[in-house]
N, C-alpha and C positions, 0 to 999 in steps of 0.2 A: 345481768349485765346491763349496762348502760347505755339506750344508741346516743352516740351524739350527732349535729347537727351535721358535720362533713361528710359522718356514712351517709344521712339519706342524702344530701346534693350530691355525692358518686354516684348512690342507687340511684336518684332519679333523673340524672344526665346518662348512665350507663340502659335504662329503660323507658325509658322515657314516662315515667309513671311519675303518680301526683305524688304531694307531700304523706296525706295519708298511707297508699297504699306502699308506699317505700317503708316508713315507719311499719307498719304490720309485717312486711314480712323481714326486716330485719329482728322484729323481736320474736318471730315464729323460730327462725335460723340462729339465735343466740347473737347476732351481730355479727354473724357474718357475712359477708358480703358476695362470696362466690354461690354460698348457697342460697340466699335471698335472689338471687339474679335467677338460679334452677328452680325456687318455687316460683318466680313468676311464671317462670316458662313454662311451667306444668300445667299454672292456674291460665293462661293463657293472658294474662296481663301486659305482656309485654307489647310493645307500639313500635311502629316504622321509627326509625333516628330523625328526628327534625332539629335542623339548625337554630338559631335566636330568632329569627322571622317567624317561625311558624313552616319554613318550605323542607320539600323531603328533599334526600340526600342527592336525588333526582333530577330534581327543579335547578338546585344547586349545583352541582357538575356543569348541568345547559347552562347555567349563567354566568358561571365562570368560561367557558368554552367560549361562551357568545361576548365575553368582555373577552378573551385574548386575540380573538376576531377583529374583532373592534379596533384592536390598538397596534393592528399592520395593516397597514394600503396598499392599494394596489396602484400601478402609476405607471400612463402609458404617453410616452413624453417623443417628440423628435425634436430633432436640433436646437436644443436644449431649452424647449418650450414644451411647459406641461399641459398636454393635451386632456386629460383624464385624470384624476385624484379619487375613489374614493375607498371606504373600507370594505375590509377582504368579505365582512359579512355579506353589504350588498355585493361584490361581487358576485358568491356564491347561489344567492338568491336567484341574480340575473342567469348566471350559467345555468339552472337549474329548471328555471322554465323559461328561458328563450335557450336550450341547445345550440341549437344548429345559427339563430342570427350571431350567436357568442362566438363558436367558433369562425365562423365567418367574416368575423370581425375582427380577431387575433390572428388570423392569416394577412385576413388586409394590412392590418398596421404590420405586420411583420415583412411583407413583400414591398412597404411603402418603406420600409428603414427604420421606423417606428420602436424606441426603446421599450421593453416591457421590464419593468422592476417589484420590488414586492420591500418595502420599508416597513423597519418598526417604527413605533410612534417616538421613540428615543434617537429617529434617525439612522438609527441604523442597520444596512441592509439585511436580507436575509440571505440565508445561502444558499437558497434556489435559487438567485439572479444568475450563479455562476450559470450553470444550465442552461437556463432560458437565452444568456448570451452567444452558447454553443448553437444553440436553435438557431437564433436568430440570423445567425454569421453565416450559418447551410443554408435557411433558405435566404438569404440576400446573395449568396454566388450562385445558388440557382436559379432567383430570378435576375442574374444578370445574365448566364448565358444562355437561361431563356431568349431575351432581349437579342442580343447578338447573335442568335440563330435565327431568329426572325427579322433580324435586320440584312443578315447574307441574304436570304431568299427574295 
């Protein structure tokens, strides 16, 4: 049987194996391909999946994760001046190792009125805002009648 050129680019995108060793073992397996794919794997030839970069499928997941990060901000604005712009990446960063000044800092702006939103880079919102606005609305009446119970006294 004859291999031709599209079985070994299947076999060697489906294995990640070179020109040579794809061409061997399709002609060990008669051309076929499911069985070419179980000798490799017996001979142990077979390699991690890597993208057109050269990154495993790994690298790649993180990179795409870390670009849909990238492309919603985070934006922490009062009377309709934006106090804060940036992406959700560094947000997470920030949260992650300053904790406690982070949160401390999201009560503040939320006691002060402070809008907190979460936009794509298309503009438009995301739909935790709705959330965040119920948040925000409790504690603004609780720091109001905080307020006016310390103003009675």
């Amino acid at each position: 049987m004859e291999i031709t050129l599209e079985q070994i680019d299947l076999l060697r995108k489906r294995a990640s194996v070179s020109y040579k060793e794809a061409k061997e073992a399709l002609e060990k397996c008669g051309g076929n391909i499911v069985e070419a794919l179980a000798y490799l794997e017996e001979e142990n030839k077979l390699k991690p999946e890597k993208d057109c970069c050269g990154q495993s499928s790994f690298f790649q997941k993180t990179k795409n994760i870390i670009g849909k990060l990238n492309r919603i901000s985070f934006t922490i604005s009062h009377d309709e001046k934006t106090i804060l712009n940036i992406p959700l990446t560094i947000t997470l960063i920030l949260a992650i190792f300053a904790l406690p000044l982070s949160v401390a800092m999201l009560l503040l702006a939320m006691f002060k009125g402070c809008k907190i939103r979460f936009h794509k880079s298309n503009g438009e919102e995301c739909s935790i805002n709705k959330n965040i606005e119920n948040i925000s609305s409790t504690v603004n009446n609780l720091s109001s009648k905080v307020a006016q119970e310390i103003n009675k006294v």
